[in-house]
C-alpha positions as CSV (number, residue, x, y, z in Angstrom):
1,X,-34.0,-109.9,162.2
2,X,-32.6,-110.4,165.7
3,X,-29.4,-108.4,166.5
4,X,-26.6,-110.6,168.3
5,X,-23.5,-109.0,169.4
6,X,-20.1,-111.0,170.4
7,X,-17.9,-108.9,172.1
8,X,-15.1,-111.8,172.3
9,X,-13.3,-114.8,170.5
10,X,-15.4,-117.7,170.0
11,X,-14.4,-120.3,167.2
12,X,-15.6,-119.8,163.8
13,X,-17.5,-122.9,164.2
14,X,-19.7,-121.2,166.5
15,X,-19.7,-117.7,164.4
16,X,-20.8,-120.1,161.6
17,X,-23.9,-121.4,163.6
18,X,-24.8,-118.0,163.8
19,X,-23.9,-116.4,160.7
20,X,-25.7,-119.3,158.9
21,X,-29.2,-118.2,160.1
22,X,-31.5,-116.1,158.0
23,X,-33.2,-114.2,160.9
24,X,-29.4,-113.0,162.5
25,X,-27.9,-110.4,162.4
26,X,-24.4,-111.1,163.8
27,X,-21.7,-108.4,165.0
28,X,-18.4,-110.0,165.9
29,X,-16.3,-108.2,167.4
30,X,-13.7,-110.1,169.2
31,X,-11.5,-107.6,170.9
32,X,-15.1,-105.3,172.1
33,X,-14.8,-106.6,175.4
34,X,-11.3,-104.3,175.9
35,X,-13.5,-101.2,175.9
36,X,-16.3,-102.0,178.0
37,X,-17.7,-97.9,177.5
38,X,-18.1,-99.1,174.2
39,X,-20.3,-102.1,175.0
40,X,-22.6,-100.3,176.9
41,X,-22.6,-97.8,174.0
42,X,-24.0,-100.6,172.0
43,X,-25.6,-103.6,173.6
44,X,-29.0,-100.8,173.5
45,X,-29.7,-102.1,169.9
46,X,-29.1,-105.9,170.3
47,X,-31.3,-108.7,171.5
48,X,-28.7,-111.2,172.6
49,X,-24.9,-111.0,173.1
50,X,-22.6,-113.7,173.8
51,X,-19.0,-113.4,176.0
52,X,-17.0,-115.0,177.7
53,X,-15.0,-114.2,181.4
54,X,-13.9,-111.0,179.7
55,X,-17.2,-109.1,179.7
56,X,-18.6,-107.9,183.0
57,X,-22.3,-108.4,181.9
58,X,-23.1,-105.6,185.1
59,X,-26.4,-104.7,186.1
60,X,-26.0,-101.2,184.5
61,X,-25.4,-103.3,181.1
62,X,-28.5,-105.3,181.4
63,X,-30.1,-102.1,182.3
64,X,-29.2,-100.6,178.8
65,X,-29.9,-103.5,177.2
66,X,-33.6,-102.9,176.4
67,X,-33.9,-105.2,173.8
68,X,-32.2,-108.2,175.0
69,X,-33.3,-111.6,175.1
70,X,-30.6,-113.9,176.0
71,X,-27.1,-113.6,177.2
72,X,-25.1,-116.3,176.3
73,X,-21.9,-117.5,178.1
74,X,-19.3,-119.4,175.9
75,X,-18.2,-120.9,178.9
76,X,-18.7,-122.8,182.1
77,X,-19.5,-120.6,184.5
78,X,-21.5,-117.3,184.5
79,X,-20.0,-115.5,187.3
80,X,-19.4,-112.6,185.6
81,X,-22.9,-112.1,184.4
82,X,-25.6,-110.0,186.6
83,X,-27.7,-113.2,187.2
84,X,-30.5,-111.4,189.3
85,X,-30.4,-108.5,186.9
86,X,-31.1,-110.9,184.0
87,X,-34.0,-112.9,185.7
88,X,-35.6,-109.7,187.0
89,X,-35.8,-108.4,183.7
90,X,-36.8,-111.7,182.3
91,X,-33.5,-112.6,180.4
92,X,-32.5,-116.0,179.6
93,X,-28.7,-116.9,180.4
94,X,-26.6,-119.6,179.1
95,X,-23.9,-121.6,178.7
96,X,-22.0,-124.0,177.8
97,X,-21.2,-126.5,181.0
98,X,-19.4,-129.5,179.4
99,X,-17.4,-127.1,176.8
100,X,-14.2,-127.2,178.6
101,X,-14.5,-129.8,180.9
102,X,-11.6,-132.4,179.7
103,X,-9.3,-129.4,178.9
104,X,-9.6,-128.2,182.5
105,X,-9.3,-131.7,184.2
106,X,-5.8,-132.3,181.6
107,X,-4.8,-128.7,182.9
108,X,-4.9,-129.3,186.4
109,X,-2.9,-132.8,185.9
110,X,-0.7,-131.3,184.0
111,X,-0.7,-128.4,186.9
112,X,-0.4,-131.3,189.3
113,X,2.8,-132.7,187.3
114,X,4.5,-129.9,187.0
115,X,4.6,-129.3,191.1
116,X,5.3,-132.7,191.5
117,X,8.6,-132.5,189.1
118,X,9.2,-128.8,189.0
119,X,9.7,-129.0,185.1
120,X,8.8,-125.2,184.4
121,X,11.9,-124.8,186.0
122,X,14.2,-127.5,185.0
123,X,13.0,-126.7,181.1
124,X,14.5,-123.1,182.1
125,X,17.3,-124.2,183.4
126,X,18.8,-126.4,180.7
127,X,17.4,-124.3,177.9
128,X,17.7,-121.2,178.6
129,X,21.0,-121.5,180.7
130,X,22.4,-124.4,179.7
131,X,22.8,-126.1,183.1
132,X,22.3,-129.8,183.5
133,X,21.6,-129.2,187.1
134,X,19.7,-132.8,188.2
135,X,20.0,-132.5,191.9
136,X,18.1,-129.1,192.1
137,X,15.3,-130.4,191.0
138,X,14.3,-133.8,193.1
139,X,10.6,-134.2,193.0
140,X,8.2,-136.3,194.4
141,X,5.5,-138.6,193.2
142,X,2.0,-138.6,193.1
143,X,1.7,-142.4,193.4
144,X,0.9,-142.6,197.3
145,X,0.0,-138.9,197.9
146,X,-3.5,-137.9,199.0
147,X,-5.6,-135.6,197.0
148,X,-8.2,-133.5,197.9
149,X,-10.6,-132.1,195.8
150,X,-13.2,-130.0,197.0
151,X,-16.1,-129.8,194.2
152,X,-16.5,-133.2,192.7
153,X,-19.0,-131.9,190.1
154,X,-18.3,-132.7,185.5
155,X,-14.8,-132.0,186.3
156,X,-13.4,-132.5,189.7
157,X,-14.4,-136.2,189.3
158,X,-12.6,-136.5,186.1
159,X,-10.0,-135.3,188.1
160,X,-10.4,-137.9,190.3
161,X,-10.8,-140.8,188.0
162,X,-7.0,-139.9,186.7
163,X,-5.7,-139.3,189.9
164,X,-6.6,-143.0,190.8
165,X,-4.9,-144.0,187.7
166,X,-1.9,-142.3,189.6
167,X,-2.3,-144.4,192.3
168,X,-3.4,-141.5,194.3
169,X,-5.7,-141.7,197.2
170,X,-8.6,-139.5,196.8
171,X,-10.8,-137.8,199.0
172,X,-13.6,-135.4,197.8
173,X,-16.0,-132.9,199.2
174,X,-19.2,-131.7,197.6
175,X,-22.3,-131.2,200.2
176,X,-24.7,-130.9,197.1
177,X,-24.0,-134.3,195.1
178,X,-24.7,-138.3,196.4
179,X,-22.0,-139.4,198.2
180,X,-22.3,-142.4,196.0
181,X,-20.7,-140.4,193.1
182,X,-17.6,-140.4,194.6
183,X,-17.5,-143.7,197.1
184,X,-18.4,-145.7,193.4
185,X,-15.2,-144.5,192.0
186,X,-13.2,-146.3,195.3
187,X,-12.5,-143.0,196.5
188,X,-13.3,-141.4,200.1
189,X,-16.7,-139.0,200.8
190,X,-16.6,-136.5,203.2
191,X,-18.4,-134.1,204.8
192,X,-15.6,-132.7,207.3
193,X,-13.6,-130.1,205.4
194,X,-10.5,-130.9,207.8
195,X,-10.1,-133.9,205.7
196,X,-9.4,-132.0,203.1
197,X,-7.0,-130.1,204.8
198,X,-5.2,-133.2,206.0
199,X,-4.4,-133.7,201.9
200,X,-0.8,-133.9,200.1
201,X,-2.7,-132.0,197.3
202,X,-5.2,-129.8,197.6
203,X,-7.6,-129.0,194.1
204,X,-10.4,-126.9,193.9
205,X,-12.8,-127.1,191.4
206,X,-16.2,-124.6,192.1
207,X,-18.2,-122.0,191.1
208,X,-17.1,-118.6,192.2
209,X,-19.9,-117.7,194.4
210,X,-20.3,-116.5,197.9
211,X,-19.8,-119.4,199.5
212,X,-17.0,-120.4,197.9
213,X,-14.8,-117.2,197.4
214,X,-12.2,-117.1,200.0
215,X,-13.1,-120.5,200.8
216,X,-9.3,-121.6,201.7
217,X,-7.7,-118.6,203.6
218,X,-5.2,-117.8,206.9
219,X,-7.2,-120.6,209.2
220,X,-7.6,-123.2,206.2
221,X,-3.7,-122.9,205.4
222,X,-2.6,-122.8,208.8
223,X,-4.8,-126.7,209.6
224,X,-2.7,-128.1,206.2
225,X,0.6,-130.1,206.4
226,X,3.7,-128.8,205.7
227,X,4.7,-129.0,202.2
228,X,1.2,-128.8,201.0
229,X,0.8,-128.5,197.1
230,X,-2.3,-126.3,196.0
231,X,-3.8,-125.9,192.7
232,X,-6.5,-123.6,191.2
233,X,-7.6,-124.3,187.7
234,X,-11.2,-123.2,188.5
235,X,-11.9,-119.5,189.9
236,X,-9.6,-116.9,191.0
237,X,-10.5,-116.0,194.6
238,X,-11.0,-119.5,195.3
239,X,-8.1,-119.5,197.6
240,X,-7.4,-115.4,198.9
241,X,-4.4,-114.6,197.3
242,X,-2.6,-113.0,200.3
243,X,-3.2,-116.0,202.2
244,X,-1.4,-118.1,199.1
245,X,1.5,-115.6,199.0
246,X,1.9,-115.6,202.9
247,X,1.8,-119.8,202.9
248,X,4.3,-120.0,199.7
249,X,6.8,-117.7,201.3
250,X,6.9,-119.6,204.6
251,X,7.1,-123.0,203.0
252,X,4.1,-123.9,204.5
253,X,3.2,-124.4,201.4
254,X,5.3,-126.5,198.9
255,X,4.0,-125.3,195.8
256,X,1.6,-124.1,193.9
257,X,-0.3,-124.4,190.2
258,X,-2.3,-121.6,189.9
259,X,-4.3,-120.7,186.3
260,X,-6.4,-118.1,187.4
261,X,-6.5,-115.1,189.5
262,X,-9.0,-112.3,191.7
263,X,-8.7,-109.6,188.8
264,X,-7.0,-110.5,184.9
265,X,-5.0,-109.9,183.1
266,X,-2.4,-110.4,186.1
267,X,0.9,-109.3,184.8
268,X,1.8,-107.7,187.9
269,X,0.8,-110.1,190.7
270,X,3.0,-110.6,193.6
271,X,2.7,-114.1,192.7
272,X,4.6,-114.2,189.9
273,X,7.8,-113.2,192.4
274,X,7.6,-116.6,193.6
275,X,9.8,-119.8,192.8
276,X,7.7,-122.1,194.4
277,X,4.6,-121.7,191.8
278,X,3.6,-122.7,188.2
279,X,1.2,-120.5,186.7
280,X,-0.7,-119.8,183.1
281,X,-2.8,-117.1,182.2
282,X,-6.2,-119.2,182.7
283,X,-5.7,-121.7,179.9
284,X,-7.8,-124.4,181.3
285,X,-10.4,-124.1,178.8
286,X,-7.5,-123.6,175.8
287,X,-7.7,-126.3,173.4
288,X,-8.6,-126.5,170.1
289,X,-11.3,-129.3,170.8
290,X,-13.1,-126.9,173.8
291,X,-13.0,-123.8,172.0
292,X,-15.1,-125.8,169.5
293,X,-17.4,-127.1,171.8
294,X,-17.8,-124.0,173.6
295,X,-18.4,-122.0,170.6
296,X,-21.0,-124.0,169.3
297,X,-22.4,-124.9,172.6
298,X,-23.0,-121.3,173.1
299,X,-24.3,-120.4,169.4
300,X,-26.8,-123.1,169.2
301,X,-28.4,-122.0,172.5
């Protein structure tokens, strides 16, 4: 029998998968990953364990984690996973890289929308305290505007594609794809990061890394236009928060849509304090329809 420990939710489709085999022997626990002590109290006796963002697979748990085979991450990205560790050690890692990719390109339109239109804040207004207050809340369109996305990978160029069906102009960065990804879609390639700068609206859409973390800061913010809209559905510390903060408060930047964030849960970011910025507690992968695919993705490898 092979132990397998999940130490958060994953949809029963995927606990199914796993359930449903002879040689398993599954432990779901879905709320394990809130007492990480008790992890590393465990993971000893298991050959694989699956997570998701929640679960800081740290060097010291693959170190304790004698018997493990595979870590799987029901998820895109595996940043918070020991990658080094694993291969040292001769672990396999995976994922599930096309779980949540239409929920996070929807998110960050709907991100992009809601900046645009400032409906967070109009739905407060007349729900909440029953003023019809129309002329507080002009937007602007997106037909016309300039987007730029930097990452044109599975889902910043589905981003893309229904940007153009905004009648957005859209220019994308990516030094490791084809150019021809993007300049096939009638969009602009580039290879100067200033032209993303230049951008009405400004997406991100990376792998936390260390070339990417902190990859729009003081000097990035400062090179934008005034009235810039940002938007992070990705990574937190994507853009460096203080940086953000600083540009929000001085108008420099217009707005923001920001899902994610340098250390969750983030009840108490200074962020929040703001009236120019939409946020969500990193829902980009939160539908019904990834959930499944992510669960399953992840069980069957």
């Amino acid at each position: 029998m092979f132990k397998v420990l999940v130490t958060e939710h994953i949809s029963e489709a995927g606990i199914e998968i796993l359930r449903s085999q002879p040689d398993v022997d599954l432990t779901y626990d879905p709320e394990l990953f809130r007492n990480f002590e008790k992890v590393l109290s465990m993971v000893p006796e298991f050959d694989a364990i699956i997570t998701r963002s929640g679960t800081p697979v740290t060097k010291e748990l693959i170190e304790r984690g004698k018997k493990l085979k595979v870590i799987g991450r029901a998820g895109v990205g595996v940043d918070n996973i020991d990658i080094d560790e694993a291969s040292r050690r001769g672990i396999l890692v995976v994922n599930a890289p096309t779980g949540n990719t239409l929920a996070a390109t929807e998110h960050t339109m709907g991100m992009m929308i809601a900046a645009a239109r400032l409906i967070p804040f109009a739905h407060k207004s007349l729900k909440d305290e029953r003023r019809w207050d129309r002329k507080k809340f002009m937007g602007v369109e997106l037909s016309g505007k300039t987007l730029g996305i930097i990452g044109f990978g599975r889902i910043g160029s589905r981003v893309g594609i229904r940007a153009r069906a905004f009648d957005m102009k859209v220019i994308a960065y990516d030094p490791y794809i084809d150019p021809s990804k993007v300049t096939d879609l009638d969009m602009t390639y580039t290879t100067d990061f200033d032209d993303i700068l230049s951008c009405d609206i400004i997406t991100i859409h990376t792998p936390k890394n260390q070339e990417t973390i902190g990859i729009i800061g003081e000097q990035e913010i400062e090179k934008m236009k005034d009235g810039v809209v940002l938007v992070n559905c990705a990574r937190g510390d994507l853009y460096n928060e203080d940086a953000l903060y600083s540009g929000l408060t001085s108008g420099k930047i217009r707005f923001a849509g920001i899902d994610v964030f340098s250390k969750e849960p983030a009840t108490d970011h200074k962020l929040l304090d703001l009236d120019n910025i939409v946020v969500s507690p990193h829902l980009g992968a939160n539908t019904h329809e990834s959930q499944y695919n992510i669960g399953t993705q992840a069980a069957t490898n």
